[in-house]
C-alpha positions as YAML, in Angstrom:
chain: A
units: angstrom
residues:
- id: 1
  name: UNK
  ca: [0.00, 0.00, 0.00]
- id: 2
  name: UNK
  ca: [1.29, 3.40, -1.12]
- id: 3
  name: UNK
  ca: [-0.15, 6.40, 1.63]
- id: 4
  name: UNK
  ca: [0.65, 10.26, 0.95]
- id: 5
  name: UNK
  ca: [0.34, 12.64, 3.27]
- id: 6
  name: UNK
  ca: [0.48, 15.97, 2.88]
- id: 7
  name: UNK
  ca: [3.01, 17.47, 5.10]
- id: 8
  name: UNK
  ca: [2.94, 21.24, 3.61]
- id: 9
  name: UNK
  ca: [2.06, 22.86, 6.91]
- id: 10
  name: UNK
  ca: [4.25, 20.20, 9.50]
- id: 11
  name: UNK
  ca: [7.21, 21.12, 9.47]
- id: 12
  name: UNK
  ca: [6.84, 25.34, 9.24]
- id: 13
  name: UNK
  ca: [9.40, 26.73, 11.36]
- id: 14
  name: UNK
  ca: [6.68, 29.05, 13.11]
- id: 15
  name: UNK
  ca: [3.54, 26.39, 13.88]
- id: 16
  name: UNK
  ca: [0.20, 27.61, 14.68]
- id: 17
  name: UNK
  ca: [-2.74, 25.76, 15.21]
- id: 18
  name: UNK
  ca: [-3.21, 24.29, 12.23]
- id: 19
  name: UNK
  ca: [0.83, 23.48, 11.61]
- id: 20
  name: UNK
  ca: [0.81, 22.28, 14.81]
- id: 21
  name: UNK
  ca: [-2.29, 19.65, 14.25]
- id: 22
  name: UNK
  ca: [-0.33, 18.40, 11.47]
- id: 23
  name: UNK
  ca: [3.11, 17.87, 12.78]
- id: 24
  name: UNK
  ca: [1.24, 16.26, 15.78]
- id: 25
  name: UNK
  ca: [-0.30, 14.14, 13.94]
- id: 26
  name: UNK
  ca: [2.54, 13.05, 11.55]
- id: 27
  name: UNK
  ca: [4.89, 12.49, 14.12]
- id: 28
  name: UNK
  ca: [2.68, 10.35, 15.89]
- id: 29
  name: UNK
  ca: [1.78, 8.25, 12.59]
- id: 30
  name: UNK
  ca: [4.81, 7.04, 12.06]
- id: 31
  name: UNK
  ca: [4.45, 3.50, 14.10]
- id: 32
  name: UNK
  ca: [0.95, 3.34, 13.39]
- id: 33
  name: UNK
  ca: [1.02, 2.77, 9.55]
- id: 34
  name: UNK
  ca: [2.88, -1.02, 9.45]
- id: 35
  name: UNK
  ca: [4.46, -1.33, 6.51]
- id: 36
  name: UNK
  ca: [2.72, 0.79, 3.85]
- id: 37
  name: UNK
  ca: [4.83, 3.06, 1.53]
- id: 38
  name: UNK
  ca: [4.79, 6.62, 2.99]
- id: 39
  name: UNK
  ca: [5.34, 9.53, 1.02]
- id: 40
  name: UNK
  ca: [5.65, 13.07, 2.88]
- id: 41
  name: UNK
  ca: [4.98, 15.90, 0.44]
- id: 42
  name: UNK
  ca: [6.07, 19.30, 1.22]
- id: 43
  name: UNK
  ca: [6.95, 22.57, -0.25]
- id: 44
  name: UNK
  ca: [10.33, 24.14, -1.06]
- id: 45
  name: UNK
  ca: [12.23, 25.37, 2.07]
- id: 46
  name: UNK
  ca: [9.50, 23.73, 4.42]
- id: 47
  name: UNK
  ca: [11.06, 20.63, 5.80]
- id: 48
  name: UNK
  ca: [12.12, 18.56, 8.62]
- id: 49
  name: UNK
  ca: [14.84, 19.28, 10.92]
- id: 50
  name: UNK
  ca: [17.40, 16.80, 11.18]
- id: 51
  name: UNK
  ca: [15.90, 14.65, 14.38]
- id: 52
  name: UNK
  ca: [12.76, 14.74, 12.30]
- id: 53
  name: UNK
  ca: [14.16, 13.30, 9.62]
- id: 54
  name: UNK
  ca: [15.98, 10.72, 11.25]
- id: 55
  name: UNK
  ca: [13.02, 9.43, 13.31]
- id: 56
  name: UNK
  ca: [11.26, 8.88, 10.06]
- id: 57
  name: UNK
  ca: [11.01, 4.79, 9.48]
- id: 58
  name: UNK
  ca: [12.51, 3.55, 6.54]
- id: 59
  name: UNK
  ca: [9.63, 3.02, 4.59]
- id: 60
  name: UNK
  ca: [8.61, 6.86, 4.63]
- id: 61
  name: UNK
  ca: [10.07, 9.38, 2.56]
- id: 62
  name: UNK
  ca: [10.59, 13.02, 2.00]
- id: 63
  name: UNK
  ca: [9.30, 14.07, -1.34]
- id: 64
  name: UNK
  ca: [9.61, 18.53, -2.12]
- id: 65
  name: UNK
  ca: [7.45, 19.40, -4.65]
- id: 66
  name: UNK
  ca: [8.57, 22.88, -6.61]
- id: 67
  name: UNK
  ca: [5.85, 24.71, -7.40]
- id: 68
  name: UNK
  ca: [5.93, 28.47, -7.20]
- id: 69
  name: UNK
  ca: [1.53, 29.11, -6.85]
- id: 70
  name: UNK
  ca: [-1.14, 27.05, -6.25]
- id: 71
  name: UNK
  ca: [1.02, 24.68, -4.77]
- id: 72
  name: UNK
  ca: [-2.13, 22.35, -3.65]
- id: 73
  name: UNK
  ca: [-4.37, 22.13, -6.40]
- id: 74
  name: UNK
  ca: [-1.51, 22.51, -9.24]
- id: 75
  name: UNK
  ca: [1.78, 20.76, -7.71]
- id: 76
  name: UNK
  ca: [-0.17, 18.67, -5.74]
- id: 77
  name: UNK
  ca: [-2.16, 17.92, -8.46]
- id: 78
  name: UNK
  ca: [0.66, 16.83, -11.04]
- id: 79
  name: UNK
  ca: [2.35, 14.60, -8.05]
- id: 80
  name: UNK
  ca: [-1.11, 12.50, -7.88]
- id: 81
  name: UNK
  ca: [-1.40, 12.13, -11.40]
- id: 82
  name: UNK
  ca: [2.37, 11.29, -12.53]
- id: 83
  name: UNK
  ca: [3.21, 9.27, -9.29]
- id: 84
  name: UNK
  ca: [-0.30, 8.20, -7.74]
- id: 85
  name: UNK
  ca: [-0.89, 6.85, -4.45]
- id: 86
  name: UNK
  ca: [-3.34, 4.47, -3.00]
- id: 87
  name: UNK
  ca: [-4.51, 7.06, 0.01]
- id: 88
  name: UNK
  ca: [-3.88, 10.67, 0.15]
- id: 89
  name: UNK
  ca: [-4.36, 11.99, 3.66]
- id: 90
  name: UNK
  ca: [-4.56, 16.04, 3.79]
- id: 91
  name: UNK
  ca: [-4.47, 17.52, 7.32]
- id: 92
  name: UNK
  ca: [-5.32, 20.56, 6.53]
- id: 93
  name: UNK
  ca: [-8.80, 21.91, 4.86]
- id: 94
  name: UNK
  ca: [-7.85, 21.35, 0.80]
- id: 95
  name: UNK
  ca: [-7.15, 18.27, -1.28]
- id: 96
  name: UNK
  ca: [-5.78, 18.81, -4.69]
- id: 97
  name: UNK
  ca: [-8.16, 18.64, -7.66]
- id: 98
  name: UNK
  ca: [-6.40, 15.14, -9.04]
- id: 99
  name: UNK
  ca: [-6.78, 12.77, -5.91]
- id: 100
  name: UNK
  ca: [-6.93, 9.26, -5.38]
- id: 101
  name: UNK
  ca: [-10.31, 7.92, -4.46]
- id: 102
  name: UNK
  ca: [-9.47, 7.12, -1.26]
- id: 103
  name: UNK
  ca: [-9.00, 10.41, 0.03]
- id: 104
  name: UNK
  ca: [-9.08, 11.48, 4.34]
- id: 105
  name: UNK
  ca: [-9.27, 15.05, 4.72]
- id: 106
  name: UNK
  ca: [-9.07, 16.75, 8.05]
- id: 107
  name: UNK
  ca: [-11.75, 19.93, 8.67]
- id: 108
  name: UNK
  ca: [-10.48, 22.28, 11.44]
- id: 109
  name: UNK
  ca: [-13.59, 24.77, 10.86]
- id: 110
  name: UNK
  ca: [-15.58, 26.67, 8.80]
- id: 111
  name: UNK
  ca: [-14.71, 30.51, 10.44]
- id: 112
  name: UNK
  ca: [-14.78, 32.03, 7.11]
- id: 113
  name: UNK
  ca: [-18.90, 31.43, 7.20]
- id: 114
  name: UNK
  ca: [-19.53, 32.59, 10.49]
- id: 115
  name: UNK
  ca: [-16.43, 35.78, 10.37]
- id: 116
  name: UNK
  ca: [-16.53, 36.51, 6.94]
- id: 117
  name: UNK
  ca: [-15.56, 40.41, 8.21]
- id: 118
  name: UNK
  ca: [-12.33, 38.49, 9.58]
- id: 119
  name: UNK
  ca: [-11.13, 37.05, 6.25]
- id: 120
  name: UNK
  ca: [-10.49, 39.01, 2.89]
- id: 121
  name: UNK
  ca: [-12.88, 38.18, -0.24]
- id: 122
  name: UNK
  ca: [-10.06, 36.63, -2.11]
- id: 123
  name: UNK
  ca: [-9.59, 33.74, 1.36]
- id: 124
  name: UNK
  ca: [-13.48, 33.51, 1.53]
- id: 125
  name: UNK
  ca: [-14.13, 32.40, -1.79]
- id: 126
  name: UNK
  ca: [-10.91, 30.04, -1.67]
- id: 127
  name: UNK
  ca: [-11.83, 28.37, 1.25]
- id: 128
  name: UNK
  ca: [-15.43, 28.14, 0.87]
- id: 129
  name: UNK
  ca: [-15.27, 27.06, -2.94]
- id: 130
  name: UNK
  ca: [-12.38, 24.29, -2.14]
- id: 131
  name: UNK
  ca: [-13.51, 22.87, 1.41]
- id: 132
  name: UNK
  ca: [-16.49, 22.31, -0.04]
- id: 133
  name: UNK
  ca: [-14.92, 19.99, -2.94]
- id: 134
  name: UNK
  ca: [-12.86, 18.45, -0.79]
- id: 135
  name: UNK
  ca: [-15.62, 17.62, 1.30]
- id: 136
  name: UNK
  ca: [-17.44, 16.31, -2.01]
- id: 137
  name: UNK
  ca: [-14.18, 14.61, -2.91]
- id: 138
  name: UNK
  ca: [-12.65, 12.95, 0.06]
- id: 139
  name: UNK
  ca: [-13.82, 9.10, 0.99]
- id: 140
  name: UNK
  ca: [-13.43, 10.16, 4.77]
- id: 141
  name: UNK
  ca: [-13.69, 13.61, 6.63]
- id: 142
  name: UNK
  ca: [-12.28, 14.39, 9.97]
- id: 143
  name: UNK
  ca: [-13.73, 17.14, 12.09]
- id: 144
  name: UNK
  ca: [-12.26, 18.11, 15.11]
- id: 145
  name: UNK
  ca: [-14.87, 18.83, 17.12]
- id: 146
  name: UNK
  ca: [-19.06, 17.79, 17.08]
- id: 147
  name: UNK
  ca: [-19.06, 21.78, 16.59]
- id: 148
  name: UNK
  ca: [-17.38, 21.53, 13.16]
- id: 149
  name: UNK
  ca: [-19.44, 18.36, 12.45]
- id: 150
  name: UNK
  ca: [-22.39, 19.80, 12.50]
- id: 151
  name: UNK
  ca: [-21.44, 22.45, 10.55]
- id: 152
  name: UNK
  ca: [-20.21, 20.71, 7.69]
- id: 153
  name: UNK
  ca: [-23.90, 18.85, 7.88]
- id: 154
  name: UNK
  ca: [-26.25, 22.35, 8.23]
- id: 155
  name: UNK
  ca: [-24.27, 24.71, 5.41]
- id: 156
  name: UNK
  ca: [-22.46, 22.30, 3.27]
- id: 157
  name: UNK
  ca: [-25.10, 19.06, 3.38]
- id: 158
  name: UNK
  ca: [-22.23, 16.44, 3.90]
- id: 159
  name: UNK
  ca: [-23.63, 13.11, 4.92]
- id: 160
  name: UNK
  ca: [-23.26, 12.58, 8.76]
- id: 161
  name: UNK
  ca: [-22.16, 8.84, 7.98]
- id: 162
  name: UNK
  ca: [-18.91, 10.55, 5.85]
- id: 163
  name: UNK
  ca: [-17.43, 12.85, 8.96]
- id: 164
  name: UNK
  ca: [-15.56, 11.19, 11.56]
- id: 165
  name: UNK
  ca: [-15.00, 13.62, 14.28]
- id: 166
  name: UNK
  ca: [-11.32, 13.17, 15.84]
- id: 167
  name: UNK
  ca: [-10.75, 15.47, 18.40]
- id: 168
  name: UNK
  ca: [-7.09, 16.74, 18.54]
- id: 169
  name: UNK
  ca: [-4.38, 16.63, 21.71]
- id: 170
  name: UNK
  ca: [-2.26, 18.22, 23.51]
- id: 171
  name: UNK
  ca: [1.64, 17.63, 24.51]
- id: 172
  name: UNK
  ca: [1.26, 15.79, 27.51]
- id: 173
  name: UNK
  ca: [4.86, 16.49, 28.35]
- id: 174
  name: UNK
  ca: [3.81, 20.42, 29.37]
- id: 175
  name: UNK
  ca: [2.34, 19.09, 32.83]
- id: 176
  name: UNK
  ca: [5.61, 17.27, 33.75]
- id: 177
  name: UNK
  ca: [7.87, 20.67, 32.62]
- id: 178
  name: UNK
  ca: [5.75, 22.75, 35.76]
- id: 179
  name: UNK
  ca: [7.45, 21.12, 38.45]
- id: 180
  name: UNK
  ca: [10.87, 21.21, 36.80]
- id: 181
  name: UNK
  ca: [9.98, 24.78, 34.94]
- id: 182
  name: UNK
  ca: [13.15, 26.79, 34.07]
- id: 183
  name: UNK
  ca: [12.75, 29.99, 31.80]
- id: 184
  name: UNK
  ca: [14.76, 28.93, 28.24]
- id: 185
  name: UNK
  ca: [14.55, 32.52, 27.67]
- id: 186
  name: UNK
  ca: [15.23, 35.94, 29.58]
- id: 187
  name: UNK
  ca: [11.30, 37.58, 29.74]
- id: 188
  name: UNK
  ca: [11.23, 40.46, 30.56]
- id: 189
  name: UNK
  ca: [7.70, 41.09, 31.58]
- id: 190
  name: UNK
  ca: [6.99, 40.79, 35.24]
- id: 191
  name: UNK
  ca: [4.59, 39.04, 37.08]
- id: 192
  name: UNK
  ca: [1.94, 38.92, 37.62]
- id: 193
  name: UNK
  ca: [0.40, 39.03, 33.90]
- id: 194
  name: UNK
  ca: [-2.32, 38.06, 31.67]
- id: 195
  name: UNK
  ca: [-2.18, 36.19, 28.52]
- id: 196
  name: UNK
  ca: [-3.34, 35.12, 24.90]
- id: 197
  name: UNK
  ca: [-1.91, 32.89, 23.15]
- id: 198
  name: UNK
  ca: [-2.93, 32.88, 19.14]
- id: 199
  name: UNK
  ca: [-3.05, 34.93, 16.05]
- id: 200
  name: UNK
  ca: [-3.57, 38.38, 16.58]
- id: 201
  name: UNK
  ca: [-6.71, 39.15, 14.34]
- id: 202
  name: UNK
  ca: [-9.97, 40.29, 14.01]
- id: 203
  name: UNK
  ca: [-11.80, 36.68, 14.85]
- id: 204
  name: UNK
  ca: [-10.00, 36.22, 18.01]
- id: 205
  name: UNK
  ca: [-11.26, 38.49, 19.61]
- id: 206
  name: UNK
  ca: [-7.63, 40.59, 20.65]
- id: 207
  name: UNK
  ca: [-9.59, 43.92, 20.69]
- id: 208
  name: UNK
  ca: [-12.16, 42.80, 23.20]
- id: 209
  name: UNK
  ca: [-9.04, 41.29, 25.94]
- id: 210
  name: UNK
  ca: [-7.80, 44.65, 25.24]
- id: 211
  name: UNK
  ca: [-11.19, 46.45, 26.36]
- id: 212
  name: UNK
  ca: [-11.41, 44.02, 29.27]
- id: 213
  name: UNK
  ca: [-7.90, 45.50, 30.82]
- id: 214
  name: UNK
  ca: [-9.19, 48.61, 30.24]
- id: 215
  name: UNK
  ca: [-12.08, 47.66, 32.33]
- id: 216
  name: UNK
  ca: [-9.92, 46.15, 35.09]
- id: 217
  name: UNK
  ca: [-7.41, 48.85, 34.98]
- id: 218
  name: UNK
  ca: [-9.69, 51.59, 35.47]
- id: 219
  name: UNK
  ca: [-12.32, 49.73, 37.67]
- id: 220
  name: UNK
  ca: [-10.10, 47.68, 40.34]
- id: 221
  name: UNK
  ca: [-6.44, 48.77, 39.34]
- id: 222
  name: UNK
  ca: [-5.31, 45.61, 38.44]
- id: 223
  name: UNK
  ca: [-1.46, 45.44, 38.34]
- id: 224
  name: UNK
  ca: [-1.35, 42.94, 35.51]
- id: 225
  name: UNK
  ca: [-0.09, 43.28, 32.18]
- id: 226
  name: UNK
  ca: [-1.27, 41.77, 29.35]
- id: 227
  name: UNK
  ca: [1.08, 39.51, 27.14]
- id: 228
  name: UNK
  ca: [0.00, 38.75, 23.73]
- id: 229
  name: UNK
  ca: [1.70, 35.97, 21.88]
- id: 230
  name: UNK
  ca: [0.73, 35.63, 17.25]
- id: 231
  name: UNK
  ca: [1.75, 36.49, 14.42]
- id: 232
  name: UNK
  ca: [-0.31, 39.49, 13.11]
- id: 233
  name: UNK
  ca: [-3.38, 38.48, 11.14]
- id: 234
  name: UNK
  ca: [-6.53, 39.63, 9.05]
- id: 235
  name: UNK
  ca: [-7.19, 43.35, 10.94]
- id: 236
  name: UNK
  ca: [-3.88, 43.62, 12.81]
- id: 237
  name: UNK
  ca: [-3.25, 47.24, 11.58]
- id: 238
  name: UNK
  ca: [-6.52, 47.96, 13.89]
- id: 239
  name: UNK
  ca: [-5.47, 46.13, 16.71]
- id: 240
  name: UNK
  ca: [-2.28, 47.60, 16.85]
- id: 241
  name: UNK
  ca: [-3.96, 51.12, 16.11]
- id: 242
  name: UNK
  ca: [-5.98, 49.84, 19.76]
- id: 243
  name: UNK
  ca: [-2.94, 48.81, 21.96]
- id: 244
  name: UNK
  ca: [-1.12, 52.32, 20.98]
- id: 245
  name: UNK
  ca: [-4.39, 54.74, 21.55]
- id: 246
  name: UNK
  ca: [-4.80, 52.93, 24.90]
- id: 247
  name: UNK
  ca: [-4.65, 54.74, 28.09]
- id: 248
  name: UNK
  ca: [-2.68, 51.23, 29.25]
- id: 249
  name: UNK
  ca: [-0.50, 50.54, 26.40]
- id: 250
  name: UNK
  ca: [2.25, 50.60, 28.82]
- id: 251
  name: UNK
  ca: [0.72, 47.61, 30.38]
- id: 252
  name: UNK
  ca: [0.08, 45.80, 27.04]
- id: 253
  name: UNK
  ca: [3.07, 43.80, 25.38]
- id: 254
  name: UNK
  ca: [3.07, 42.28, 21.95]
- id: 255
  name: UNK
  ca: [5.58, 39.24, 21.91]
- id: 256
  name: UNK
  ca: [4.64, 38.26, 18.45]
- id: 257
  name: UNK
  ca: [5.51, 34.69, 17.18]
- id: 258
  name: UNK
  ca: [7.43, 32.88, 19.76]
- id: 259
  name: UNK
  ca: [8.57, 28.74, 20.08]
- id: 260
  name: UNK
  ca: [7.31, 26.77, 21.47]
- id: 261
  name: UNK
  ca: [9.59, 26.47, 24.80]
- id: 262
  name: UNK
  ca: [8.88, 30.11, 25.66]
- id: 263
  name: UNK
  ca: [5.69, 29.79, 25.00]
- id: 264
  name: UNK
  ca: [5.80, 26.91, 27.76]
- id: 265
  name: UNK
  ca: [7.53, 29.50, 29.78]
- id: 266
  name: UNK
  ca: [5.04, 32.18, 29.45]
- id: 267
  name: UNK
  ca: [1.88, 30.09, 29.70]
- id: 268
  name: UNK
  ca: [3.80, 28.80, 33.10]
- id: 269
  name: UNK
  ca: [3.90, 32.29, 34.40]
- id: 270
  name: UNK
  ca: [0.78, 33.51, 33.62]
- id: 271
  name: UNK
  ca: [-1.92, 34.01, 36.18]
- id: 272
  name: UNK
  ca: [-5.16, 33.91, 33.71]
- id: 273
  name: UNK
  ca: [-5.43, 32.75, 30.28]
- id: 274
  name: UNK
  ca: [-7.78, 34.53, 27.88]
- id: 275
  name: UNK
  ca: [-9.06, 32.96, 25.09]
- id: 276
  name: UNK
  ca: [-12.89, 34.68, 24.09]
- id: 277
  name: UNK
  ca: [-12.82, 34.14, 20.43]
- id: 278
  name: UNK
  ca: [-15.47, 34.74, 18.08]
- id: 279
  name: UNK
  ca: [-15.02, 31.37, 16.27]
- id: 280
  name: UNK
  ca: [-13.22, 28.40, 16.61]
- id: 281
  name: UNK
  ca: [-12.63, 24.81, 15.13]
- id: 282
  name: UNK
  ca: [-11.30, 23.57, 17.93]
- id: 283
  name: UNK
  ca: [-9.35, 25.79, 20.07]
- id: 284
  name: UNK
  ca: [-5.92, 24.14, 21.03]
- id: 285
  name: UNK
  ca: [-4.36, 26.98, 23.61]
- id: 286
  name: UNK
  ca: [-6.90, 25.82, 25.97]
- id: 287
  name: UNK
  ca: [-5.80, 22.38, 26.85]
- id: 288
  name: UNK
  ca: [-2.45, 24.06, 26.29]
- id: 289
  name: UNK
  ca: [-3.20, 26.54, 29.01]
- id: 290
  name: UNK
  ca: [-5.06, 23.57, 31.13]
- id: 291
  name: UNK
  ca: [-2.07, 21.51, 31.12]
- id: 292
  name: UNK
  ca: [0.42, 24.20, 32.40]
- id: 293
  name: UNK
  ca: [-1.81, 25.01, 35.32]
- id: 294
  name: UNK
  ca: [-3.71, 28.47, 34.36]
- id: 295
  name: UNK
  ca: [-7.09, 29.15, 34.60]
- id: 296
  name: UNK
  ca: [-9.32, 29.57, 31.29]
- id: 297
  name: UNK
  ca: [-11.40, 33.05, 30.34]
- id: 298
  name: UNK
  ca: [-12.79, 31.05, 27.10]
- id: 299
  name: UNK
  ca: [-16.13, 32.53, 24.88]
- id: 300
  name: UNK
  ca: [-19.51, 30.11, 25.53]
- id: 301
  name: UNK
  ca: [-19.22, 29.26, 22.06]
- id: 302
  name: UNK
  ca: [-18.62, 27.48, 18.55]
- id: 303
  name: UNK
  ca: [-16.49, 24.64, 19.90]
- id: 304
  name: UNK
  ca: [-14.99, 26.31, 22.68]
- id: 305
  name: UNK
  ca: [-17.72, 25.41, 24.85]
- id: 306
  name: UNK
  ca: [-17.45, 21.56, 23.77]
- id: 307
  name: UNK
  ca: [-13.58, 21.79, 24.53]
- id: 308
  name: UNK
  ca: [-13.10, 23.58, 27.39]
- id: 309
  name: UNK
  ca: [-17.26, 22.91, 29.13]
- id: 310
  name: UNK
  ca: [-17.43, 23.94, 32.94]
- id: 311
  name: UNK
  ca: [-13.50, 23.43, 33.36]
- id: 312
  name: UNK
  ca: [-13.22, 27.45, 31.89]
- id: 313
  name: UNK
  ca: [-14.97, 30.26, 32.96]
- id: 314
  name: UNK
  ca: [-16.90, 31.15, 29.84]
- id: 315
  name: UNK
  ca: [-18.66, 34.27, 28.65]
- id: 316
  name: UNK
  ca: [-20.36, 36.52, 25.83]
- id: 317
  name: UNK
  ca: [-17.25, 37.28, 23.61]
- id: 318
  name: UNK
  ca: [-19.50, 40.18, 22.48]
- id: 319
  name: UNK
  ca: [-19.68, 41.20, 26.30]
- id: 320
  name: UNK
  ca: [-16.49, 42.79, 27.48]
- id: 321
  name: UNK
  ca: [-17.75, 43.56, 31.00]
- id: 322
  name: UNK
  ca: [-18.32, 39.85, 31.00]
- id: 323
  name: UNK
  ca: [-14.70, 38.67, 29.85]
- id: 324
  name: UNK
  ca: [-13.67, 41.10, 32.67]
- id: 325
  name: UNK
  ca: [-15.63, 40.01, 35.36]
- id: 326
  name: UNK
  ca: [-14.02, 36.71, 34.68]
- id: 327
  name: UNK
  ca: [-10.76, 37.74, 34.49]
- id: 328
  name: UNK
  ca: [-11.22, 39.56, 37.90]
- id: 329
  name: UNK
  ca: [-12.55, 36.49, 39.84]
- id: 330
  name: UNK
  ca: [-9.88, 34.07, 38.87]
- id: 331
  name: UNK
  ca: [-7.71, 36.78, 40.15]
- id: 332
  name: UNK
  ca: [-9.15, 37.40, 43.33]
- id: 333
  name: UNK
  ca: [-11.45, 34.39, 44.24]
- id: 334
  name: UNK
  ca: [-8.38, 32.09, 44.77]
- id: 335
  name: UNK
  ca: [-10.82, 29.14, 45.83]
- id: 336
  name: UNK
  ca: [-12.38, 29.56, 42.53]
- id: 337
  name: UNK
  ca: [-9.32, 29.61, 40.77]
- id: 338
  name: UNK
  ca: [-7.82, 26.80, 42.73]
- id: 339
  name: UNK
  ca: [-11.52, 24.78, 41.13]
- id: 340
  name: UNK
  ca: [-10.58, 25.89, 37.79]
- id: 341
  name: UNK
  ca: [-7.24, 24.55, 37.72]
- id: 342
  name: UNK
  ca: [-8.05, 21.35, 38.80]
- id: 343
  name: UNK
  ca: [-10.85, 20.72, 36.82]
- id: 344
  name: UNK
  ca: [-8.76, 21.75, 33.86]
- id: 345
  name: UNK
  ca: [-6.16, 19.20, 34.32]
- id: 346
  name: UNK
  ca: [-9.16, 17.10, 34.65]
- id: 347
  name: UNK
  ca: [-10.52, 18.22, 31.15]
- id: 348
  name: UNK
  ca: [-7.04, 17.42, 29.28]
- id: 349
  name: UNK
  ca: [-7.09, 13.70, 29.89]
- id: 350
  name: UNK
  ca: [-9.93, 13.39, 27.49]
- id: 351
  name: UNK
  ca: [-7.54, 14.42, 24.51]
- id: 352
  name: UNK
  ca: [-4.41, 12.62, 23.20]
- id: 353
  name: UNK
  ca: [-2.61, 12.99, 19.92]
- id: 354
  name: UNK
  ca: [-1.40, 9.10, 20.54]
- id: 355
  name: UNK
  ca: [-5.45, 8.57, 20.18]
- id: 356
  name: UNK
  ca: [-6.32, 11.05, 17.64]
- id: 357
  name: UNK
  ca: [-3.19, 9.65, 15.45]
- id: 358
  name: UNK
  ca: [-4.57, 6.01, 16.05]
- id: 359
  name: UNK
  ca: [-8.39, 6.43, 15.04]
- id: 360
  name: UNK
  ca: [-6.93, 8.62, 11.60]
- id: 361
  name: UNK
  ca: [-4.24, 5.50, 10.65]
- id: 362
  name: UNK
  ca: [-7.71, 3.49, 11.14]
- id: 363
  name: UNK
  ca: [-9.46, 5.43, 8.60]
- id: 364
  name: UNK
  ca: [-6.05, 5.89, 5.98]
- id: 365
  name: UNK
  ca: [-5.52, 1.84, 6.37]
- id: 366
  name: UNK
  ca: [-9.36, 1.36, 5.85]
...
C-alpha cells in the first residue's frame, strides 16, 4: 500500500494551530502505519529538521514538490497524477483537484462562514469554494470537534455517515515541565500578567481582551499586564492602532511569534489565560493553558464550549464587562481559581494525539 500525506504545513518553522495539528499528527503516525509506503509531500524550504528526519522509518520518505503558486491544487495535483498513491491523507482543509479515491481530509472549521468580516474576499471564496470539494471529494472527513461536524452537515449538506469527528491533543509532556519549569529565555515582563496565546486578528477576539484590561485597569487597578503571543493576522493594523491609543498601552506587550519552549515558559507564568474568540474549530491553547496550570477566560461558544465545558470560565465574547468580570474572579477568588485549575487538568485527559493519530491510521488503512 502506497499512503501520501500531505506534510505542507508540518514542518513550518513558526507552527500555529493548524501546523501544529499536522506535525502532531505526523509524528505520531509514524508507528501506526505497518508497513505501507509513505510519502511526505512538502513545499520548497519547508522541511524537517534533522531529528525529524531521522526518526522517520525507513519506509517513509521526503518528497519537495517545486511549485511556485497554487502549490495544492496545481503541484499537488501533477504529483497525484504522474506518481499516484493508493490514500492521500490532507491535514489541513484542501485536497488537490487530481486525488486518489481514497482520500481522508481533516476539517479544522468553517470561520470564514460565520467571520466573513475576519477574512479578505479573495480567502473567503478560496476556502469556501475548495472545502467544499474536498468535502465532495474525500472518501473520509475528519472534524475536530461535534461543533465543526455539524457544521459541515447544516451549510455544506455532507452526509453525517462521511465525517468522523477526531478530536485533537495536547503535549502531555507540558504538565511534567511545571514542576521542573526553568525559563529557556530571559522575559522580561513581570509578574503577575495576563495572557493570549494565538493569532492576533480580528476573529480572536484581541480587541475585546484589550477592552477588558481597560475595564480592570480603570475599575479595580489591576497590576497585571497583558502579554499577547501571534503572528499578526486579518485586521492587525486595527489592533495595533488599539494597543497604541490605549490609556494602558504601557501595560500591554506584543511578543509576536514565539517557540514553542517560551511559549511553555510564558503560559507557566501567567496568572489567567484569555481565550474569548469569536469562532473556533477547535481551540488548542486551551488544553495548552489547562495543562500548564492556568485558569481559562474562554467565549460560551462554537467549539470552545465543547472543549473547554465547565473546566473554563466562559462568557459573551460580544460582552467585554463579561470577559472582565471573569478575568477579575480568577484573580481574586483564589478558591475559585484553585476549582478551575483542577478541573482543567481534569478536562485534558480526554484528549491525546497518541489517540487522535490512532483512530486517523484506522481510517487511511481502511
Amino acid at each position: 500500500m502506497r499512503i501520501g500525506i500531505d506534510a505542507s504545513r508540518a514542518f513550518s518553522p513558526q507552527r500555529t494551530g493548524i501546523e501544529e495539528y499536522a506535525y502532531q499528527v505526523i509524528m505520531h503516525l509514524r508507528d501506526k502505519l505497518g508497513d505501507a509506503q509513505v510519502v511526505l509531500y512538502t513545499r520548497p524550504g519547508i522541511k524537517p529538521g534533522l531529528e525529524e528526519t531521522q526518526s522517520l522509518p525507513v519506509n517513509w520518505k521526503l518528497k519537495v514538490i517545486r511549485w511556485p503558486i497554487f502549490w495544492t491544487q496545481i503541484g499537488l495535483s501533477l504529483e497525484m497524477l504522474w506518481h499516484p498513491v493508493d490514500t492521500l491523507f490532507v491535514p489541513a482543509h484542501t485536497a488537490p483537484l487530481i486525488h486518489p479515491k481514497n482520500t481522508v481530509v481533516t476539517i479544522h472549521g468553517l470561520e470564514y462562514e460565520f467571520c466573513p468580516e475576519a477574512y479578505s474576499l479573495w480567502e473567503r471564496l478560496y476556502m469556501r469554494w475548495f472545502i467544499k470539494l474536498s468535502c465532495w471529494w474525500s472518501q473520509k472527513i475528519i472534524a475536530v470537534s461535534e461543533n465543526t461536524r455539524r457544521d459541515l452537515m447544516g451549510l455544506y449538506n455532507i452526509p453525517e455517515d462521511k465525517i468522523k469527528v477526531v478530536y485533537e491533543g495536547y503535549d502531555s509532556n507540558l504538565k511534567f515541565q511545571i514542576s521542573n519549569f526553568k525559563s529557556s529565555f530571559n522575559v522580561k515582563i513581570s509578574k503577575p500578567y495576563l495572557l493570549f496565546v494565538g493569532r492576533i486578528e480580528n476573529r480572536k477576539n484581541v480587541e475585546g481582551i484589550i477592552e477588558a484590561l481597560e475595564i480592570l485597569k480603570s475599575r479595580h487597578d489591576i497590576p497585571h499586564k497583558l502579554v499577547l503571543i501571534g503572528k499578526p493576522g486579518y485586521g492587525y493594523k486595527n489592533i495595533k492602532f488599539k494597543v497604541q491609543s490605549s490609556k494602558f498601552k504601557d501595560s500591554i506587550v506584543e511578543l509576536g511569534y514565539v517557540d514553542e519552549q517560551k511559549k511553555r515558559d510564558l503560559l507557566h507564568g501567567a496568572e489567567v489565560f484569555l481565550f474569548p474568540s469569536f469562532y473556533e474549530g477547535f481551540g488548542l491553547p486551551i488544553l495548552e493553558a489547562q495543562a500548564m496550570g492556568v485558569p481559562v477566560v474562554a467565549a460560551n461558544g462554537s467549539s470552545i464550549s465543547e472543549v473547554a465545558g465547565k473546566t473554563a470560565l466562559l462568557v459573551d465574547p460580544n460582552s467585554v464587562d463579561q470577559i472582565a468580570e471573569a478575568t477579575y474572579r480568577l484573580i481574586y477568588d483564589k478558591a475559585l481559581k484553585d476549582d478551575i485549575i483542577q478541573k482543567g487538568y481534569s478536562n485534558i485527559k480526554r484528549f491525546s494525539w497518541e489517540e487522535c493519530a490512532r483512530t486517523i491510521a484506522q481510517l487511511i488503512a481502511n
